[in-house]
N, C-alpha and C positions, 0 to 999 in steps of 0.2 A: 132333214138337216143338210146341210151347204157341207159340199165335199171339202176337206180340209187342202190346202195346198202345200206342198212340199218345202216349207220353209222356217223357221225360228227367228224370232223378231222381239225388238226391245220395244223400251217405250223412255221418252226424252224428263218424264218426270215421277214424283210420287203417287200422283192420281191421273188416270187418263183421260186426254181435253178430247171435247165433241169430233176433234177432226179425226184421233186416233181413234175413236169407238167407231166413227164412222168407216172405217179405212179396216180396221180390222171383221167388222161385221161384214165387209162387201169380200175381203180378200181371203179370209177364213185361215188364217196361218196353223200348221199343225199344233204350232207351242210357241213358248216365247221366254225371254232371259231379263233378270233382273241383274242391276249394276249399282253397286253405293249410292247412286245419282236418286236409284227409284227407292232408298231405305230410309225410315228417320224412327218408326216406334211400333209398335205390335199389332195392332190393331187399324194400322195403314198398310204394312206391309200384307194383313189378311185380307185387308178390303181391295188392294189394290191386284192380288192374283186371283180372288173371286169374282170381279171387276172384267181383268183377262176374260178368265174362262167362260164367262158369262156372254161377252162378246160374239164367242165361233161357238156357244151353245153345247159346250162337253164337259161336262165336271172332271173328267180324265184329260183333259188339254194339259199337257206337261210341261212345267216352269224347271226354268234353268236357271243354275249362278254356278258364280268360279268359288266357292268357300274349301279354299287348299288347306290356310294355316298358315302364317308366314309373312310375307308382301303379298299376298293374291288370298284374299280374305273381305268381301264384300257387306258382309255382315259383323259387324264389333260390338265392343261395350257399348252400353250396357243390354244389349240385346242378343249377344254369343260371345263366350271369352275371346281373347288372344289367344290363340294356338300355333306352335312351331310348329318351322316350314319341312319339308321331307326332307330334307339333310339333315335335320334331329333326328330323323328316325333311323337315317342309314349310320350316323354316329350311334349311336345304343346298340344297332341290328350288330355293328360290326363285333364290341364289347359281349355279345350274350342274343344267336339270333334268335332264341322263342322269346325273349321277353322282348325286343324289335319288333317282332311279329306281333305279339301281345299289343302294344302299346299302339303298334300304327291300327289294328281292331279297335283297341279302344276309342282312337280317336275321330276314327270313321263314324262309330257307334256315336259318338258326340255331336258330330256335323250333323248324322241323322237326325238327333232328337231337337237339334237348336231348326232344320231346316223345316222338319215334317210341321214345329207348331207352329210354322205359318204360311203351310199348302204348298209348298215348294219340295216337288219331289226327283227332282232329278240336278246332280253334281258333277262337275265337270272334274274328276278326279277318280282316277290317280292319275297324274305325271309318270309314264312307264319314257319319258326319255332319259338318255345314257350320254350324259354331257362328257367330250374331252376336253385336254388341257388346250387354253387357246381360245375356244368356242363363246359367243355372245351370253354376257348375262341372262338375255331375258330368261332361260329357263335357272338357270346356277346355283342357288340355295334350294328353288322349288324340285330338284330332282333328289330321289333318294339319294344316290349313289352316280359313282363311274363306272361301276362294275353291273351287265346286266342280270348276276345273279341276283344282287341285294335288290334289285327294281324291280325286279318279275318277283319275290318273294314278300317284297312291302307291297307292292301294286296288289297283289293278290289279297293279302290281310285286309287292305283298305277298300276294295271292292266287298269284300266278305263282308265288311262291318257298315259298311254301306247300304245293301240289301239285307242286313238283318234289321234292319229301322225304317224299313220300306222308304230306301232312294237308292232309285236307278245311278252305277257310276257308269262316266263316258270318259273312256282311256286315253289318252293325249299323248305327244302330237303324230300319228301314223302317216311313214314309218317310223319315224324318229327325229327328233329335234334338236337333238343334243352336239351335232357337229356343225351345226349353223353361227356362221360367224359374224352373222348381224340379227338385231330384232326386225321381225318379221312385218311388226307395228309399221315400220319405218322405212325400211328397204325388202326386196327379196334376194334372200341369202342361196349361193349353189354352192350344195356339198362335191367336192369331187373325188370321194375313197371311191376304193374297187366296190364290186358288187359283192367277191366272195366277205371283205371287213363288214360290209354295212348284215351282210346276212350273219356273221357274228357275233355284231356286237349291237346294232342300233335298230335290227329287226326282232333280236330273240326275244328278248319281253314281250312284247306285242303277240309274239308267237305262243308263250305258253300261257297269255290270257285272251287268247281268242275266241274264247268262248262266252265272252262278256256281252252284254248287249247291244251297247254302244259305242262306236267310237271314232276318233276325232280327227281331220287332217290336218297334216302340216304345210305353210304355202311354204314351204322347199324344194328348191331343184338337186336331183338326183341324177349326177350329170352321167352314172356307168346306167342309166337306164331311160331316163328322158334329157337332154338336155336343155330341153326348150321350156318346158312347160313344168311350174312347182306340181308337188304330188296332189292336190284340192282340185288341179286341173288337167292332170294327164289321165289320160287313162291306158296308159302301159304302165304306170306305178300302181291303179285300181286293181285293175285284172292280175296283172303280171307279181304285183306283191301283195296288195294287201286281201285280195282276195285269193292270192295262188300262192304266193311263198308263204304270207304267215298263215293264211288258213282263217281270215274271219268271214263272216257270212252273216255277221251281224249289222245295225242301223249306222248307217255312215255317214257324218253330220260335216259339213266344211267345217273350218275355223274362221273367224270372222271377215267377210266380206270388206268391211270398212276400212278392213288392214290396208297401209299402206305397197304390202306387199306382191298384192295383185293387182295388175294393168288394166286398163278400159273402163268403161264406162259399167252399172251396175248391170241394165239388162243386159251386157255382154260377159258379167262376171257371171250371174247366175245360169246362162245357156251353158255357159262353159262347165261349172262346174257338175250341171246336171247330165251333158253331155257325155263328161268323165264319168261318169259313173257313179258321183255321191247319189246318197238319198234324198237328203236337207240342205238346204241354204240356211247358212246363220249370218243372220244381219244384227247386231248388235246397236248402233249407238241413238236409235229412234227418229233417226230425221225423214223426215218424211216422203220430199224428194227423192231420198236413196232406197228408203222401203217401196215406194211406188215402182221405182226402177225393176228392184229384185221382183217384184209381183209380177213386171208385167212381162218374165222370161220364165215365171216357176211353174209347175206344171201342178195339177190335181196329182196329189198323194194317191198310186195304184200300183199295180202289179206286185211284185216284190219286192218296192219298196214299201207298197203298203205292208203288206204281208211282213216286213221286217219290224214295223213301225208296232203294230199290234204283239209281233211277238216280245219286244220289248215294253211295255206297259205291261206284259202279261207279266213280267219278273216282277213288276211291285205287288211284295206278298203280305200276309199278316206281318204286324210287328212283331220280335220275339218278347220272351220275360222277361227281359234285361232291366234291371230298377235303375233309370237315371242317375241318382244320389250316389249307388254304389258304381257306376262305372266314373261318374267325374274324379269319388273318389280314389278308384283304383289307377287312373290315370293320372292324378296327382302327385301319384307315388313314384312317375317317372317324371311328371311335367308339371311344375306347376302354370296353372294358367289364371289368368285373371279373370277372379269371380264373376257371377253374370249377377247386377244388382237387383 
């Protein structure tokens, strides 16, 4: 079997053309992400991550999407409800936080069961950022809360009910995304708080789920530690925080390459950020040209990052007994969401 390479990769449509099957059979990507773009009905969406996996020869090759709930929901009717975005949750959490708790479970539990039936096992959730006043939309409604209690407490529920449905969550955006005053999409934003706020307010979620499998960068500059370089590509923010101050030691995946918010060319984005210290390149939007880029800077999936990469597939466990019917149900009773036809 052809060594997997160190990267995560879309694909430009609902079925993959000769040039992609070709491209991905040579290039052997660890895993790969689905977007709206590759969605339309049940049994495309199955054929088309069987399709994947089949390609780099692993029935365990791990598919990704962003299904938060909210604006950031790749999957819809009639093929997974409408689901509110995490500032429903932290709205409830604040009113009664076990039933907050309750609810952001249950809802996890839901993405599980809408994801697993159709081979898609790993989510890009939960949002553990800590938006202030001021700060760019992009994150805004998809964060629980402002406060890092309520986001380390829902991010945790939501992780929980995540891997009780067998899918991996990857925690977003480390170290934090929440004081960035532009989208990341479009510009790169620099935070300039002290070191001791950011370790108070925009690190500590991160911090008390660091024990997660996966998780995610932000292209941010963090100017009381790097000022040069966002945290996807420093590696005094890898070392220095996310592997030393919050304490993760788990699979370290960029945020997507195609952002507008990293500089250069691809093969210089992907040396970079493997440089830094990630594990994974994530190239998202399928173009070809730019995936060829990222391939030809990413390295063979080894050492410990392999070792990291395995220990997190090894988190996808048995399903539990949870009956579907009754959890839509029980989650109704906080949200209703629109039926799945």
């Amino acid at each position: 079997m052809t060594e997997s390479k160190a990267m995560v990769l879309g694909c430009q449509g609902r079925t993959l053309s000769r040039e992609e099957v070709r491209f991905y059979r040579g290039e052997c990507p660890w895993g790969f992400i689905l977007f709206a773009r590759n969605i339309s009905e049940t049994e495309q969406i199955r054929d088309l991550v069987a399709e994947m996996r089949d390609c780099v020869g692993r029935d365990d090759a791990p598919v990704f999407i962003d299904q938060e709930g909210g604006r950031v929901q790749r999957i819809r009717p009639p093929l997974a409800p409408n689901y509110p975005a995490g500032a429903a949750l932290g709205a409830l959490w604040q009113d009664d936080h076990d039933e907050g708790e309750r609810a952001a479970w249950l809802l996890a539990r839901l993405h599980a069961f809408d994801l697993r039936r159709y081979g898609i096992t790993v989510d890009c959730l939960p949002v553990l950022d800590v938006p202030v006043d001021g700060a760019s939309d992009a994150i805004g409604s998809r964060a629980y809360g402002n406060r890092p209690e309520i986001v380390a407490a829902l991010g945790r529920a939501t992780a929980d009910g995540l891997m009780a449905g067998g899918v991996l969550p990857v925690m977003k955006h480390m170290p934090g995304h929440g004081r960035a005053l532009a989208d990341t999409h479009f510009e790169l934003p620099t935070v300039t708080a002290s070191l001791g706020e950011l370790q108070r307010h925009d690190f500590a979620p991160f911090r008390e789920l660091a024990d997660l499998p996966i998780g995610m960068t932000a292209h941010v500059v963090f100017s009381a530690i790097d000022p040069v370089n966002p945290a996807t590509t420093s590696g005094k923010v890898i070392d220095q925080v996310i592997r030393g101050e919050i304490g993760f030691d788990g699979l370290l995946i960029s945020d997507d390459t195609s952002m507008k918010a990293l500089s250069g060319d691809f093969p210089s984005k992907a040396a970079a950020i493997l440089a830094a210290g990630c594990d994974i390149v994530l190239h998202c939007n399928g173009d070809m040209g730019e995936m060829a880029g990222i391939a030809s800077r990413t390295r063979g999936l080894e050492g410990t990052s392999l070792e990291r990469a395995k220990r997190a597939l090894a988190r996808i466990s048995d399903l539990d007994a949870a009956d579907e019917a009754e959890v839509r149900a029980e989650f109704a009773s906080y949200f209703e969401a629109t039926a799945v036809a």
